[in-house]
mmCIF file of the N, C-alpha and C atoms, coordinates in Angstrom:
data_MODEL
# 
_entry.id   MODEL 
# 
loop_
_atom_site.group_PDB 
_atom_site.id 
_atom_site.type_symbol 
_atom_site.label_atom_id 
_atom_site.label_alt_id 
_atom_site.label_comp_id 
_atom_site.label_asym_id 
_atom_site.label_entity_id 
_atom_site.label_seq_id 
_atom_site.pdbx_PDB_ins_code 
_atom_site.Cartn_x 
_atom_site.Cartn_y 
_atom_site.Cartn_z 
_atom_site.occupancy 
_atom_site.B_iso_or_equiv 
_atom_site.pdbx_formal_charge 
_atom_site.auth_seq_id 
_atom_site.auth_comp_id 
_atom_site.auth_asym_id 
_atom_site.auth_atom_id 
_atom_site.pdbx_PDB_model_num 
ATOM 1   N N  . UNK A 1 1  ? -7.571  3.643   -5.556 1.00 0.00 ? 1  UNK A N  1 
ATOM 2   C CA . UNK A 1 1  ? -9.008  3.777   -5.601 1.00 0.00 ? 1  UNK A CA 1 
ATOM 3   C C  . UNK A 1 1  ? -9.529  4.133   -4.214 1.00 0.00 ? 1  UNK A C  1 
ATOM 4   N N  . UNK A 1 2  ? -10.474 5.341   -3.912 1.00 0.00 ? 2  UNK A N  1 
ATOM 5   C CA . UNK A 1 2  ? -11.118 5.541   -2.933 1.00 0.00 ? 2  UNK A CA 1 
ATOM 6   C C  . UNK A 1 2  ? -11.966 5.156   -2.917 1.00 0.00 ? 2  UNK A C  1 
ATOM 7   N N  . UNK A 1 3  ? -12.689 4.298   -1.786 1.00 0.00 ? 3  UNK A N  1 
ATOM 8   C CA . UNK A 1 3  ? -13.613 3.623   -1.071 1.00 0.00 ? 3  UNK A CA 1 
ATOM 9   C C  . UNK A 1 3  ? -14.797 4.729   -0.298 1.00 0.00 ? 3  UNK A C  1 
ATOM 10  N N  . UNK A 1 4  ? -16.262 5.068   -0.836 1.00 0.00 ? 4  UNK A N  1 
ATOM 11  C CA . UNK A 1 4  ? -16.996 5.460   -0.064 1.00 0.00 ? 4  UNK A CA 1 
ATOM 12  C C  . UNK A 1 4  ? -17.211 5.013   1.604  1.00 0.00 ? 4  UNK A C  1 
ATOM 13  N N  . UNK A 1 5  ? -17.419 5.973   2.133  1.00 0.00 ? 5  UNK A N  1 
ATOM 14  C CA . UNK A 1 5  ? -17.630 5.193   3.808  1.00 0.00 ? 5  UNK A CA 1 
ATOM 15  C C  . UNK A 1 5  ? -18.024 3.504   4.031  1.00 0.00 ? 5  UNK A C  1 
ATOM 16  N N  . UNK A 1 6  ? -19.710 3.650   3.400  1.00 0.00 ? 6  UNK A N  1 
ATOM 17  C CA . UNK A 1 6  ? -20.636 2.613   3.318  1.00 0.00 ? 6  UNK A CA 1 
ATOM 18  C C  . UNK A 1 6  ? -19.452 1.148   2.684  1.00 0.00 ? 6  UNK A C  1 
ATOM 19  N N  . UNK A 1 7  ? -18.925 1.493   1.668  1.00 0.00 ? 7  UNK A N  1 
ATOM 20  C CA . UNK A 1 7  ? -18.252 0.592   1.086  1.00 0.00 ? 7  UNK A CA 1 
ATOM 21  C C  . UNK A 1 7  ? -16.943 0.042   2.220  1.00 0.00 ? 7  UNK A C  1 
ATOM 22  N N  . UNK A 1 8  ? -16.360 0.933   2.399  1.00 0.00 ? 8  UNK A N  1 
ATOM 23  C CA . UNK A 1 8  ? -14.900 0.817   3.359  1.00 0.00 ? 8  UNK A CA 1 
ATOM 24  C C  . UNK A 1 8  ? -15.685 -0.763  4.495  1.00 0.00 ? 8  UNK A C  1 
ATOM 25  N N  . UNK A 1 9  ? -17.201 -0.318  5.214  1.00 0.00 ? 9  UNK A N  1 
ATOM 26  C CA . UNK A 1 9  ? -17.469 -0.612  6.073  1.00 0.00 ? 9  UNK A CA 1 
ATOM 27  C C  . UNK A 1 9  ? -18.248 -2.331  6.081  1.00 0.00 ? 9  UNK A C  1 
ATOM 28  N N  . UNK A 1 10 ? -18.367 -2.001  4.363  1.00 0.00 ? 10 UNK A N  1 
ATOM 29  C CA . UNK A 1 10 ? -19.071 -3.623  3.811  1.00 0.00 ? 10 UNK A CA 1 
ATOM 30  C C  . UNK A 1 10 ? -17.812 -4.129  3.381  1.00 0.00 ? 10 UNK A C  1 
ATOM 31  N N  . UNK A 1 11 ? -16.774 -3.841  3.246  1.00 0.00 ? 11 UNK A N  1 
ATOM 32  C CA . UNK A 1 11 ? -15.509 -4.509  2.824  1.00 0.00 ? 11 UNK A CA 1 
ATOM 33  C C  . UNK A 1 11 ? -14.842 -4.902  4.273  1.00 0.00 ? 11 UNK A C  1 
ATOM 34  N N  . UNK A 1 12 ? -14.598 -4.090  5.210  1.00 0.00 ? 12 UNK A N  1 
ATOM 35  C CA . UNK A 1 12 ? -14.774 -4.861  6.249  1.00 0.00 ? 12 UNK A CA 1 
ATOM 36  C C  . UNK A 1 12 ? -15.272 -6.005  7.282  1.00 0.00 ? 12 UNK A C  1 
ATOM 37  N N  . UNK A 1 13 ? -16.578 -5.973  6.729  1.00 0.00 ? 13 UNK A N  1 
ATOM 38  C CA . UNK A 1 13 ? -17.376 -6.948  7.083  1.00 0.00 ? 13 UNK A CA 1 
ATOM 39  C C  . UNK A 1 13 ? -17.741 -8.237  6.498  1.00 0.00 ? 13 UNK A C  1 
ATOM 40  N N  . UNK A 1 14 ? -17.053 -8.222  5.162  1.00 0.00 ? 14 UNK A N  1 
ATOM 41  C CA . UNK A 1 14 ? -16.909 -8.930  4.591  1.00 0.00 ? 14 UNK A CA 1 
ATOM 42  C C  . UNK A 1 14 ? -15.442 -9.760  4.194  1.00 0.00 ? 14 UNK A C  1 
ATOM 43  N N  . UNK A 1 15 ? -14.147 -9.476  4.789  1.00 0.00 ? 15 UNK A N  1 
ATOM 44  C CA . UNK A 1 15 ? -13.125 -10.050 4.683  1.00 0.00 ? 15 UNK A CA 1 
ATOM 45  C C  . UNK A 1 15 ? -12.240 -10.153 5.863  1.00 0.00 ? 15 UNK A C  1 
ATOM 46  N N  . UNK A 1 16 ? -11.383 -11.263 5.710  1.00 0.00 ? 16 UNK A N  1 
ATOM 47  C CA . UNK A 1 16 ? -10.570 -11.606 7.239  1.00 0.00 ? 16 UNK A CA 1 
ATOM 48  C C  . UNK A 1 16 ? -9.216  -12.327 6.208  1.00 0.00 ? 16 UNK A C  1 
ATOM 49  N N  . UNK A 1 17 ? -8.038  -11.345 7.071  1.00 0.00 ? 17 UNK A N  1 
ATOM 50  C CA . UNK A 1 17 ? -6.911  -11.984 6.308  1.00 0.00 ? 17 UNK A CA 1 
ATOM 51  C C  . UNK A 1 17 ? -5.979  -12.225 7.864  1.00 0.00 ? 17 UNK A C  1 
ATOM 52  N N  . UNK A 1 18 ? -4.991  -13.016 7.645  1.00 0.00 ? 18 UNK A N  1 
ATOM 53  C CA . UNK A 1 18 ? -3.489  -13.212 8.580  1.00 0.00 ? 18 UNK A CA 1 
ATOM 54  C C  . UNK A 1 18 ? -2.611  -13.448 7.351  1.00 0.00 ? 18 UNK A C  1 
ATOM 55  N N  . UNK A 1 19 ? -1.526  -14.016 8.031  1.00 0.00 ? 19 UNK A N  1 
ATOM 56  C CA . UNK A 1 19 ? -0.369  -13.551 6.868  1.00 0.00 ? 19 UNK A CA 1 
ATOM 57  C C  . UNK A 1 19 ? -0.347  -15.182 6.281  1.00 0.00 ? 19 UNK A C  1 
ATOM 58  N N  . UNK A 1 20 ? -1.297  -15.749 6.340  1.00 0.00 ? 20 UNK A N  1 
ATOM 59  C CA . UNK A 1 20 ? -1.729  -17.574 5.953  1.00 0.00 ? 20 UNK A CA 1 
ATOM 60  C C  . UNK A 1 20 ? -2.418  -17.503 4.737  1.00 0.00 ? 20 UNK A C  1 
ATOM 61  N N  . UNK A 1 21 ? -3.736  -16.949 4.864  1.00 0.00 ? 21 UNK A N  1 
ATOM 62  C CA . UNK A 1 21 ? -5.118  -16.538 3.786  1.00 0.00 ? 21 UNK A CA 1 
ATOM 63  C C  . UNK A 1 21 ? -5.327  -15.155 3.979  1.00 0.00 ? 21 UNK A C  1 
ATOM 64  N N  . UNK A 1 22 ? -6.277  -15.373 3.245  1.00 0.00 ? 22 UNK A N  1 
ATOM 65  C CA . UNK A 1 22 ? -7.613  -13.859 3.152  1.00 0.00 ? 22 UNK A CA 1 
ATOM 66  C C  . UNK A 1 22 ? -8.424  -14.791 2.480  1.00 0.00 ? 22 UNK A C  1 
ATOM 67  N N  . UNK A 1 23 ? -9.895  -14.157 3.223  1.00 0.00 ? 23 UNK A N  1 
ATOM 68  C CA . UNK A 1 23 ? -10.994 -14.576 2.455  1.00 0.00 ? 23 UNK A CA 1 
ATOM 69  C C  . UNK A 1 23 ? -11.917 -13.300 2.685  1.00 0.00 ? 23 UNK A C  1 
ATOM 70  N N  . UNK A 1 24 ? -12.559 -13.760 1.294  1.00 0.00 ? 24 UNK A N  1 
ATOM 71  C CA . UNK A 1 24 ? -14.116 -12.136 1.032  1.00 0.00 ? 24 UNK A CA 1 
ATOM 72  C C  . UNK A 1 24 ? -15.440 -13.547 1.223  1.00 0.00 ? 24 UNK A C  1 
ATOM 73  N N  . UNK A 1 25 ? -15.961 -12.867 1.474  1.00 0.00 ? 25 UNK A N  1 
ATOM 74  C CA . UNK A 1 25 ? -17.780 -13.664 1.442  1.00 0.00 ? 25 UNK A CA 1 
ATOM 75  C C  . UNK A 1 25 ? -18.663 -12.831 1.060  1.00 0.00 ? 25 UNK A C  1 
ATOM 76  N N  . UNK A 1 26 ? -19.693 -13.026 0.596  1.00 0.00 ? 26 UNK A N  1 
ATOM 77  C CA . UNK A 1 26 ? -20.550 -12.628 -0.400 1.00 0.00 ? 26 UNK A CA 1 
ATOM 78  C C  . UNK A 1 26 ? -20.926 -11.279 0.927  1.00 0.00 ? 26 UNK A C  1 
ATOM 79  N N  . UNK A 1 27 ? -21.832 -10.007 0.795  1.00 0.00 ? 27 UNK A N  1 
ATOM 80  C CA . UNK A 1 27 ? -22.427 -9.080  1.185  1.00 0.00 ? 27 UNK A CA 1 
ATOM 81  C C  . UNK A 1 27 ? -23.316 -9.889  2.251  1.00 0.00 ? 27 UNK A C  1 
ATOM 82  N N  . UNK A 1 28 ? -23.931 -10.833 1.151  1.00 0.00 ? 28 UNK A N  1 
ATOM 83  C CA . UNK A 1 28 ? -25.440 -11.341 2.170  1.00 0.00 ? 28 UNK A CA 1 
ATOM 84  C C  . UNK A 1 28 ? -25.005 -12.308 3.252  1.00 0.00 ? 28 UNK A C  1 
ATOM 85  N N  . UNK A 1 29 ? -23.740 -12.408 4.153  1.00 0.00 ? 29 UNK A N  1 
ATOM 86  C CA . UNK A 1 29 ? -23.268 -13.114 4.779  1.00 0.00 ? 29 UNK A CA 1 
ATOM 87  C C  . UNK A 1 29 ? -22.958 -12.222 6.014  1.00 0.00 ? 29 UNK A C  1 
ATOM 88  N N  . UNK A 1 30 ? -22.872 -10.862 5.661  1.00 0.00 ? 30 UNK A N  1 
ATOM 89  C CA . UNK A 1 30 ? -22.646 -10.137 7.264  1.00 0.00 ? 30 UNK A CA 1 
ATOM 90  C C  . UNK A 1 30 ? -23.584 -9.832  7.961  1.00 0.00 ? 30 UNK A C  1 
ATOM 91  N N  . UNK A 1 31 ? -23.225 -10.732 9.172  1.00 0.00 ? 31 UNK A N  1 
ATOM 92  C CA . UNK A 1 31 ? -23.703 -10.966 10.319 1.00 0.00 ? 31 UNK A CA 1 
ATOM 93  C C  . UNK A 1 31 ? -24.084 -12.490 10.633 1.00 0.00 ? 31 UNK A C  1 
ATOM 94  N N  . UNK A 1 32 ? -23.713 -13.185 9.943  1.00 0.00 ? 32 UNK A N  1 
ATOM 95  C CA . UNK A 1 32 ? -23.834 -14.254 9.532  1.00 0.00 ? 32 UNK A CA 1 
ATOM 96  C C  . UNK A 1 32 ? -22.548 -15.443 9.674  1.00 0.00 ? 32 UNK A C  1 
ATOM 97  N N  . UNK A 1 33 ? -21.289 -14.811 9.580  1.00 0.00 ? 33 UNK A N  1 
ATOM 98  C CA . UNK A 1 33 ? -20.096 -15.446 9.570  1.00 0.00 ? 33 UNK A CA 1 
ATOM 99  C C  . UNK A 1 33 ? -19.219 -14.418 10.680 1.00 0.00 ? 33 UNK A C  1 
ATOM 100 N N  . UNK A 1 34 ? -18.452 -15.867 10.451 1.00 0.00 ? 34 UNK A N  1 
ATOM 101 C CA . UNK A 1 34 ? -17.298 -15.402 11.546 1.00 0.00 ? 34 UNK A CA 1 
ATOM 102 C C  . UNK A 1 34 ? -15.639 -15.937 11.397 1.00 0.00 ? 34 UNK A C  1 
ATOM 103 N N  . UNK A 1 35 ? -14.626 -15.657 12.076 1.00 0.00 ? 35 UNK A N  1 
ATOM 104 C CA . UNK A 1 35 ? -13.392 -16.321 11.917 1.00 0.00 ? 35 UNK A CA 1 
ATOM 105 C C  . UNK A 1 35 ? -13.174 -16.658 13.406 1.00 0.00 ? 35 UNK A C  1 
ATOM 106 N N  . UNK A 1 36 ? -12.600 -17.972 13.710 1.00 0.00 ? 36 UNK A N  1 
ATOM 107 C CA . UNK A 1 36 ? -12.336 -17.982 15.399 1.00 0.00 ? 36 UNK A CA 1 
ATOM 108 C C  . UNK A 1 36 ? -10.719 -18.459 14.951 1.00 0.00 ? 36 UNK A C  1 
ATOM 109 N N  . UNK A 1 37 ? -9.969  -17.589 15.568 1.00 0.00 ? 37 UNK A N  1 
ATOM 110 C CA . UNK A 1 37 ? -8.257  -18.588 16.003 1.00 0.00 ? 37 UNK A CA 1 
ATOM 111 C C  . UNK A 1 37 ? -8.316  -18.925 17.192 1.00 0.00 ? 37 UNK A C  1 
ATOM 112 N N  . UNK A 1 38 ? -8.036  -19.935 17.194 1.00 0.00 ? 38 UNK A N  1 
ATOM 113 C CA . UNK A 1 38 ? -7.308  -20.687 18.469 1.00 0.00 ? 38 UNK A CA 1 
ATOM 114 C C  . UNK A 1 38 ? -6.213  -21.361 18.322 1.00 0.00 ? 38 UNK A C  1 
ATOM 115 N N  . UNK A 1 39 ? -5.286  -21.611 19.628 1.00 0.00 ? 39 UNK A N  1 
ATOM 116 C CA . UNK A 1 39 ? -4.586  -22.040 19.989 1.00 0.00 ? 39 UNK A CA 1 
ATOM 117 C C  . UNK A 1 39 ? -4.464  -23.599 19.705 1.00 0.00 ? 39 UNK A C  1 
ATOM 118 N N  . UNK A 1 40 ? -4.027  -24.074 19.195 1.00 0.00 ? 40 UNK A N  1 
ATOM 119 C CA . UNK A 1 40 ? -4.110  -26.472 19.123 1.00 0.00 ? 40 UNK A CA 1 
ATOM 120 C C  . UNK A 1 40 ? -3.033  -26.982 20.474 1.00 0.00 ? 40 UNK A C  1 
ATOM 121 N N  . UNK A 1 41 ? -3.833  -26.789 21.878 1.00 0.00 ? 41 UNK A N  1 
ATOM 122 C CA . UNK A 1 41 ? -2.748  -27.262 22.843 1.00 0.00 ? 41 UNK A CA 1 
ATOM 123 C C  . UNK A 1 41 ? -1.942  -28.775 22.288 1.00 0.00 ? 41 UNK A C  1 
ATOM 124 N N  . UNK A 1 42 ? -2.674  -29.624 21.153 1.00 0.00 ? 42 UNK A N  1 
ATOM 125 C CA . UNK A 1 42 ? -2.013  -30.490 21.170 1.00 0.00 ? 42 UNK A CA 1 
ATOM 126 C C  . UNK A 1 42 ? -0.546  -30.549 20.410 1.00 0.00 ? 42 UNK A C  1 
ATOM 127 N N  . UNK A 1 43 ? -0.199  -29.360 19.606 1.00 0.00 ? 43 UNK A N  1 
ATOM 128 C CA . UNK A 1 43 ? 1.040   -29.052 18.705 1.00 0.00 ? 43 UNK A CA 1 
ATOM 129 C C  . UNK A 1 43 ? 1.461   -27.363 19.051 1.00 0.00 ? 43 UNK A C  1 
ATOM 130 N N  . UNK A 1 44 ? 2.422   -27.848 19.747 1.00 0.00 ? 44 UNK A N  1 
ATOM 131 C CA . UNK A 1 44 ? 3.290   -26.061 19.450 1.00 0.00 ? 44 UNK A CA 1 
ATOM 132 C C  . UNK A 1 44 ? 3.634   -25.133 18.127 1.00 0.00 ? 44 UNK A C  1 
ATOM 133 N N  . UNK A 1 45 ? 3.083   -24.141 18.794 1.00 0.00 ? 45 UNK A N  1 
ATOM 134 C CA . UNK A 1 45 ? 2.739   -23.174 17.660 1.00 0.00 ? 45 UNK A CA 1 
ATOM 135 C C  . UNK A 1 45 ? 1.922   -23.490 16.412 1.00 0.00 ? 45 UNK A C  1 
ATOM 136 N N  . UNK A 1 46 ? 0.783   -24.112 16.432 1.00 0.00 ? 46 UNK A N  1 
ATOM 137 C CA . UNK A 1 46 ? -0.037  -24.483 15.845 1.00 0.00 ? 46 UNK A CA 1 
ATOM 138 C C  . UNK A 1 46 ? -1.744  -24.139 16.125 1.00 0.00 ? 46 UNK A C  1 
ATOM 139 N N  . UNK A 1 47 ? -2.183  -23.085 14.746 1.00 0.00 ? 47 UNK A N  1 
ATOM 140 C CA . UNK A 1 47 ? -3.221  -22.459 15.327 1.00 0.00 ? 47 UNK A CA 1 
ATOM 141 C C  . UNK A 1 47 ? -3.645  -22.593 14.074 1.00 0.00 ? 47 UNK A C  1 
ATOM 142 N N  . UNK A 1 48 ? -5.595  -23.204 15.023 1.00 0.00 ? 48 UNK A N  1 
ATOM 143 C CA . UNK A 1 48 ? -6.708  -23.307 13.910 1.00 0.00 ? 48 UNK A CA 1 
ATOM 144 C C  . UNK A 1 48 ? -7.407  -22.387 13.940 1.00 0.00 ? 48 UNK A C  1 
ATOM 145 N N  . UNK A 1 49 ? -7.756  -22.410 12.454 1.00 0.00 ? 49 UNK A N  1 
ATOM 146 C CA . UNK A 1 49 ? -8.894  -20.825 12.200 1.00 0.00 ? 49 UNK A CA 1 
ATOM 147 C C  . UNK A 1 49 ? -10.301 -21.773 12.034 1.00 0.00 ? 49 UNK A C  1 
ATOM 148 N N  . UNK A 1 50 ? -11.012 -21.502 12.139 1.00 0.00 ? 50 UNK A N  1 
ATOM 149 C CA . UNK A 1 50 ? -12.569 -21.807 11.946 1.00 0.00 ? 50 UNK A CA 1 
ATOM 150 C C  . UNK A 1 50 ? -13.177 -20.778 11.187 1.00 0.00 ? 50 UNK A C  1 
ATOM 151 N N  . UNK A 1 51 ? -14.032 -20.931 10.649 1.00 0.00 ? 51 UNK A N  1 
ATOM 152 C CA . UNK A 1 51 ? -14.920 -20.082 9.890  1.00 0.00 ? 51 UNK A CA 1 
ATOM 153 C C  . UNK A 1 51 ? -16.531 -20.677 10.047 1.00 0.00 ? 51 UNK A C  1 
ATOM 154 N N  . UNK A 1 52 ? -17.173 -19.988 10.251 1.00 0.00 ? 52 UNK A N  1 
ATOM 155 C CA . UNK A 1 52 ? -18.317 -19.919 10.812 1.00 0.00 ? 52 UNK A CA 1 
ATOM 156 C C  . UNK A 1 52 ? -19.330 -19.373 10.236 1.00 0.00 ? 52 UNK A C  1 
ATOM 157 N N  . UNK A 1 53 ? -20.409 -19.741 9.191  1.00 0.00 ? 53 UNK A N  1 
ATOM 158 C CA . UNK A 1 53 ? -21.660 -19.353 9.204  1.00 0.00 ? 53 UNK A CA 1 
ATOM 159 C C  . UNK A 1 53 ? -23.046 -19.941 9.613  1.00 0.00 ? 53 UNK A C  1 
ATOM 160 N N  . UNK A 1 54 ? -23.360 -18.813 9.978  1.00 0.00 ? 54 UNK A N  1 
ATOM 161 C CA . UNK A 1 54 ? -24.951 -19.496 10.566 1.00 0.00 ? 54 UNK A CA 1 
ATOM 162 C C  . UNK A 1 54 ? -25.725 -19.377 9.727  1.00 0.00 ? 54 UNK A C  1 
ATOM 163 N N  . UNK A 1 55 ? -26.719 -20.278 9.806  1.00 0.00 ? 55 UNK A N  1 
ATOM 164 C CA . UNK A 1 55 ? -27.898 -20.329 8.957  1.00 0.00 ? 55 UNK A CA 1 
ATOM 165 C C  . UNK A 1 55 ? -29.105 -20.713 10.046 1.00 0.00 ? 55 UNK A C  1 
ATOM 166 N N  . UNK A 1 56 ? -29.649 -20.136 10.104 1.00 0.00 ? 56 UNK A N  1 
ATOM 167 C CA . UNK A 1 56 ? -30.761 -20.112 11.626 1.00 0.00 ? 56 UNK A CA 1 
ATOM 168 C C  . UNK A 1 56 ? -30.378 -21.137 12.615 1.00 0.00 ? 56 UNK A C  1 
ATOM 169 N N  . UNK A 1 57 ? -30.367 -22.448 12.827 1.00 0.00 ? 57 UNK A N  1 
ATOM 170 C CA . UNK A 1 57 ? -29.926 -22.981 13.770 1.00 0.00 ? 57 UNK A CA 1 
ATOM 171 C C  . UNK A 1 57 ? -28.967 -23.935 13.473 1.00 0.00 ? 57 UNK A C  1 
ATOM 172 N N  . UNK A 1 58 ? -28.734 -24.027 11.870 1.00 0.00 ? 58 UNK A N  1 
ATOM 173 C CA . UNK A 1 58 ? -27.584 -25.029 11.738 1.00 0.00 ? 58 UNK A CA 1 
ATOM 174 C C  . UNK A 1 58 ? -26.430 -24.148 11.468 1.00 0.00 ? 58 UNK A C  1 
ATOM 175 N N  . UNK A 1 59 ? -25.225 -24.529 11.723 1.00 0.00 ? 59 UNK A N  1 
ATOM 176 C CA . UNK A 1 59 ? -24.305 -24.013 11.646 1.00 0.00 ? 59 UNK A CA 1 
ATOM 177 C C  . UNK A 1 59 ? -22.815 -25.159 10.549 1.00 0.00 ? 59 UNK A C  1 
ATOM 178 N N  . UNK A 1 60 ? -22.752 -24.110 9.530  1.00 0.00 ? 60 UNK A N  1 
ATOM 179 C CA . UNK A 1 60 ? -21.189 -24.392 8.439  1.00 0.00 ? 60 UNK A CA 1 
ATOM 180 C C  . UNK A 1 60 ? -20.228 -23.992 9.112  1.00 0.00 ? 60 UNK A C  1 
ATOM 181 N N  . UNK A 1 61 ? -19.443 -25.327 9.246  1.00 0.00 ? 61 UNK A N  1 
ATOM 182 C CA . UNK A 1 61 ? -18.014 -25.103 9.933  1.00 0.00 ? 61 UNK A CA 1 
ATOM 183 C C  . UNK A 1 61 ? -16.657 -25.670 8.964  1.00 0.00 ? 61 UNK A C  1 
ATOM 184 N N  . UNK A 1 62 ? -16.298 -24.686 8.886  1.00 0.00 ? 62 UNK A N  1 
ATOM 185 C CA . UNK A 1 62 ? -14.269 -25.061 7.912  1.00 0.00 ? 62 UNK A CA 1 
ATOM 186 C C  . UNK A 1 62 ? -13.972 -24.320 9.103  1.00 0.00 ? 62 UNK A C  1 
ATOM 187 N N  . UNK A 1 63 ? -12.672 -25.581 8.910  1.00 0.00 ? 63 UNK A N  1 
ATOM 188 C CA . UNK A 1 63 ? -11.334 -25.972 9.659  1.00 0.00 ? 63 UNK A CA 1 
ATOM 189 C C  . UNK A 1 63 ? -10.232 -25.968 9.091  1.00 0.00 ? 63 UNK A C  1 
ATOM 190 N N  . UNK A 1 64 ? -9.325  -25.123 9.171  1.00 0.00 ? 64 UNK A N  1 
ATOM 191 C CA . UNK A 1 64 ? -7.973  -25.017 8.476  1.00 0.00 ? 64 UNK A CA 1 
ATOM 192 C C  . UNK A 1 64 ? -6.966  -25.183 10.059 1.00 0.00 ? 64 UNK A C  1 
ATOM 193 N N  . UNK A 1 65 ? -6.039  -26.192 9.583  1.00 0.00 ? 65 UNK A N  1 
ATOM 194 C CA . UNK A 1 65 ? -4.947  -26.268 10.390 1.00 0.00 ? 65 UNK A CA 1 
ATOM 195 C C  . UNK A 1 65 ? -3.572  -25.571 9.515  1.00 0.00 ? 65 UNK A C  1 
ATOM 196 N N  . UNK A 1 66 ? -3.193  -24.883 10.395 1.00 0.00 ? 66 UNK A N  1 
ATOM 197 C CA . UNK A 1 66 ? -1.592  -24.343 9.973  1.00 0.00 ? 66 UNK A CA 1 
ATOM 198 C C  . UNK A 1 66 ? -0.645  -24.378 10.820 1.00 0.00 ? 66 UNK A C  1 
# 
């Protein structure tokens, strides 16, 4: 299936994968969310993803450890 530009560019903006998950979020969420990896200095080779949406000044936070 070919993807119009516009589309290619809202499907982008709307999903985040590693070889752990993938996740999609709704359209009305871009610019709005985010993914952070980091490093867990307290366990080797152990990295948390965060996911991040804002909602004007409060902020939804998930935490996945892997």
């Amino acid at each position: 299936m070919l993807l119009a530009y516009d589309e290619k560019d809202v499907a982008a903006k709307t999903h985040y994968e590693n070889k752990y998950f993938s996740i999609d979020v709704p359209e009305d969420w871009i610019g709005y969310w985010d993914v952070i990896e980091e490093e867990n200095s307290l366990y080797v080779d152990q990295i948390l993803y965060r996911l991040s949406y804002k909602i004007m000044e409060a902020v939804l936070r998930y935490t996945y450890w892997i």
